[in-house]
N, C-alpha and C positions, 0 to 999 in steps of 0.2 A: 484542578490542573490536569488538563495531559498532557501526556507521556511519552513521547514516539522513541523507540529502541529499533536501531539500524546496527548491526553488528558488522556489515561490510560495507561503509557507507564510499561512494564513488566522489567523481567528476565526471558529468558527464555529459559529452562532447558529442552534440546533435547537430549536424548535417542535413543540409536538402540538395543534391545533386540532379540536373537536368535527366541526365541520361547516363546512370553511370555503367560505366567499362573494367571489366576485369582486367586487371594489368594494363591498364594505358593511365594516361595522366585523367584527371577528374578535377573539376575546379568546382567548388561549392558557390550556390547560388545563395541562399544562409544559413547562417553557423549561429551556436547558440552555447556557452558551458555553462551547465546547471551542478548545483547540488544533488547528486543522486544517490541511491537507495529508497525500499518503500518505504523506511519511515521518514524519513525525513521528507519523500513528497508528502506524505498524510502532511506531515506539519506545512511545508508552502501553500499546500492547499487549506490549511485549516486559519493563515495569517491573510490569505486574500479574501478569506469569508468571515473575518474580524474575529476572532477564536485565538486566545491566546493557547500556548505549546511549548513546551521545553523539547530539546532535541537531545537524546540520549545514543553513546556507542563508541568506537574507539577512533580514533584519529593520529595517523602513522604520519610522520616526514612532514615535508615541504606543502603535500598536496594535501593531507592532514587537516593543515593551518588553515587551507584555501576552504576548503568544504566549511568549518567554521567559519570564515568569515565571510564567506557568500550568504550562510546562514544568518548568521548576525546584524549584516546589511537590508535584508529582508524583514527586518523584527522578531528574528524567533531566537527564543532563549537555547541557547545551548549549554552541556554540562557534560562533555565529553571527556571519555579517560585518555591522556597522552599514553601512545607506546614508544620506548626510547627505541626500534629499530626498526626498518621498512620504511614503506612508504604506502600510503593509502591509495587505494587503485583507480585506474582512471577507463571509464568504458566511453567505446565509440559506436556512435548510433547512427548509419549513414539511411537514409530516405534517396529513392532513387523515384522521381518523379513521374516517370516518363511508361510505365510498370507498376507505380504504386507500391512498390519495394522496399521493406527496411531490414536492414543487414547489422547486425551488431557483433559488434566486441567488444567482449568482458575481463577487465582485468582480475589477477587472483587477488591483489590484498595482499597486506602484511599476515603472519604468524600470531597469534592472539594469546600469549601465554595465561597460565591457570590463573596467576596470580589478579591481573587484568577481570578475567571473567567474576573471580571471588568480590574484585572490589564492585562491577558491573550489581551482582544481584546483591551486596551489599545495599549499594548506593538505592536498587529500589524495595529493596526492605525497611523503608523510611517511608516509603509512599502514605497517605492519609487515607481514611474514609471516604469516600465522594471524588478521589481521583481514578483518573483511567492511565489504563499503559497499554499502548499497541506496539505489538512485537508481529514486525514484518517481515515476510523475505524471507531467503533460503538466510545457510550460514557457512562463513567459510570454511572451507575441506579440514582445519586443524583446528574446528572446534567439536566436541562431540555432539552427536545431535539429539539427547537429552537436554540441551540446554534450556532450550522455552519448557520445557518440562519441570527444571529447575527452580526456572524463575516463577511459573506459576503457582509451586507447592509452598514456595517462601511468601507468597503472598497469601494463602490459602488463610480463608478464615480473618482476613483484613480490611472486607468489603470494598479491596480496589475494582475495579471495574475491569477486566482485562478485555482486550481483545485481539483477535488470533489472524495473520491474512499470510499463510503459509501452506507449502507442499505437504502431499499425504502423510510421508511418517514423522515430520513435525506437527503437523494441525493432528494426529491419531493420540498421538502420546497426552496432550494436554485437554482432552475431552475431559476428562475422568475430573477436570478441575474446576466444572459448568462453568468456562468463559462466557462471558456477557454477549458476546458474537464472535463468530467467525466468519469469513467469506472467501468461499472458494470460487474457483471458477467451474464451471462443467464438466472440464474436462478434470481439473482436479478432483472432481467428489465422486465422477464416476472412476476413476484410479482406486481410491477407498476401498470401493465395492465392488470394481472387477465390474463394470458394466459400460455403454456406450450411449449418453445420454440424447436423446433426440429432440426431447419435445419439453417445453417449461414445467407440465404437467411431470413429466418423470422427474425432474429437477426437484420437483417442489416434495415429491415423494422421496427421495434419499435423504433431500435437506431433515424433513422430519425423522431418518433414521439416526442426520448426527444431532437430532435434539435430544431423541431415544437415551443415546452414549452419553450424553453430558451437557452439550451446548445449552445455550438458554436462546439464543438469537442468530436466525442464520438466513444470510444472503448469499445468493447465487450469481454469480455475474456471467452471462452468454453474447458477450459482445454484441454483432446487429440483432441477436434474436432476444435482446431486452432483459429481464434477471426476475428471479423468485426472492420472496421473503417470507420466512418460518420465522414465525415469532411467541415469544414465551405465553402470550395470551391466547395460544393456539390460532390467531390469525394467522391464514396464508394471503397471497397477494402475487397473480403475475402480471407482470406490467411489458408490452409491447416499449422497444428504443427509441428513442425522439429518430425523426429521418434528417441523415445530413451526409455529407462527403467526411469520410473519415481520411485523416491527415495522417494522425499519431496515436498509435497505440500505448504508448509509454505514459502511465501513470494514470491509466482511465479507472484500473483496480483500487490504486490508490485515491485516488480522487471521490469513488465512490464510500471508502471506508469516513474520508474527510467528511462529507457531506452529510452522512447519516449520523455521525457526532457532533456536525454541529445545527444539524438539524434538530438533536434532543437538547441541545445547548442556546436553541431560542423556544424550547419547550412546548416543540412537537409534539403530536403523538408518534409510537412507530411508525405506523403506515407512512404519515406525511414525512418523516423521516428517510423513509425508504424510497417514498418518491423521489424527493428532492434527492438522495443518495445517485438515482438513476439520471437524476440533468447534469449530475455534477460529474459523472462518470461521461456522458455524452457529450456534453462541453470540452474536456478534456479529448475524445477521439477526433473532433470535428477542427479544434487549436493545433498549433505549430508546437506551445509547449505545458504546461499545468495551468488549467483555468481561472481568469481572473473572478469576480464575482459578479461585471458585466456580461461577460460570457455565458454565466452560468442561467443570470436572470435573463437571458435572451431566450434561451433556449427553455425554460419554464413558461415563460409568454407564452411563448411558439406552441408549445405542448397542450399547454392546458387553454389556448383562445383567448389570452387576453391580451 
């Protein structure tokens, strides 16, 4: 089974505006509420590619309820800790059409007390052999940010599969615990290292610095300039982005983590894993919201000439 761990899990409220105006009235052309946070996209995106998923994280209030049951409506398992105060947050993602423009706002979330986090890596100190757990996304400002740190030492030595799709001094902290993969983006791995990444070719040379530290598997994702893959077999691999009109950036990260787990989940090798990782990411920028698995086998057509 996997595992998706959202610790600040949203709603959220995607907009496409023609032409939108600061401070004047703005009428939306379409509106969309999703279940949002990365993990829980991993999991939408992992339910439209037939991949089953349990949805793991906290769930505050009225809006709480909602994210669970949009989830649940979709077919994915959830197994969320209720918090008795707040309310779970809700981000707004406006698309200004007319510019290509997306402007967002993020709400903070509820307060996450200790006892909540204890029951959290509790709950996946139960995990099996042969399961994965993705722990996405930043984390809220009142949790500390050893926590994937945490959760990965409780697992250490239980053959879960982990994998990592988080900001510098969270994805630093849990190298030492050789996650199964991680995937940053560019711009994150050159943060790490203090450098300003230009070309796939340097991408692919840091990636192999965070394999150096611990990783066992590591993707790079470069939006239009296509994504690297370091892999535990010492295979590198950089792959040019399928060409399209990109829409939405929201959950393309996501979407790639999806893709390459369930890529080894109809028993890929990496590589083909990686590739299909990179349609499913490109699917996701060229769509209005997380890739169906038409979407996806479209754009693999497209790519590969069939």
């Amino acid at each position: 089974m996997i595992y998706t761990v959202t610790l600040n899990p949203s709603i959220d409220y995607v907009v496409q505006i023609a032409d939108f105006r600061s401070g004047k009235l703005n009428r939306t052309q379409n509106e969309i509420f999703l279940p949002g946070g990365k993990g829980n996209n991993v999991s939408m995106v992992l339910e439209n590619l037939g991949v089953e998923s349990t949805a793991l994280g906290f769930a505050a209030g009225f809006t709480g309820s909602e994210i669970e049951s949009m989830l649940q409506q979709r077919g994915i398992h959830t197994d969320y800790i209720r918090l008795s105060e707040g309310n779970s947050r809700v981000n707004v993602k406006l698309h200004s059409l007319s510019n290509a423009c997306e402007t967002e706002v993020n709400g903070n979330g509820p307060d996450i007390p200790e006892e909540a986090l204890e029951k959290l890596i509790k709950k996946l100190g139960k995990l099996k052999k042969g399961d994965t757990v993705v722990l996405a996304g930043s984390i809220p400002a009142t949790v500390r940010d050893t926590i994937y740190e945490e959760i990965c030492m409780s697992l250490s030595g239980s053959d879960v599969r982990i994998v990592v799709d988080a900001e510098k001094r969270l994805l630093e902290k849990v190298l030492k615990y050789r996650p199964f993969l991680v995937k940053p983006n560019h711009h994150e791995l050159g943060e790490i290292f203090g450098v300003d990444l230009q070309t796939k070719e340097d991408a692919a040379f840091y990636a192999g610095k965070l394999k150096e530290m611990g990783a066992c598997n590591v993707i790079v994702s470069m939006a239009q300039d296509g994504a690297v893959f370091v892999g535990e077999q010492e295979e590198t691999v950089l792959m040019e982005a399928p060409k399209g009109d990109v829409i939405n950036s929201v959950g393309a990260g996501d979407s790639m983590v999806a893709g390459f787990l369930a890529g080894l989940d109809r028993g890929q090798r990496f590589e083909e894993a990686f590739r299909f990782a990179v349609y499913c990411g490109s699917a996701c920028a060229f769509a209005r919201g997380l890739p169906t698995a038409e979407e996806i086998e479209k754009i693999r057509e497209e790519s590969e000439g069939k």
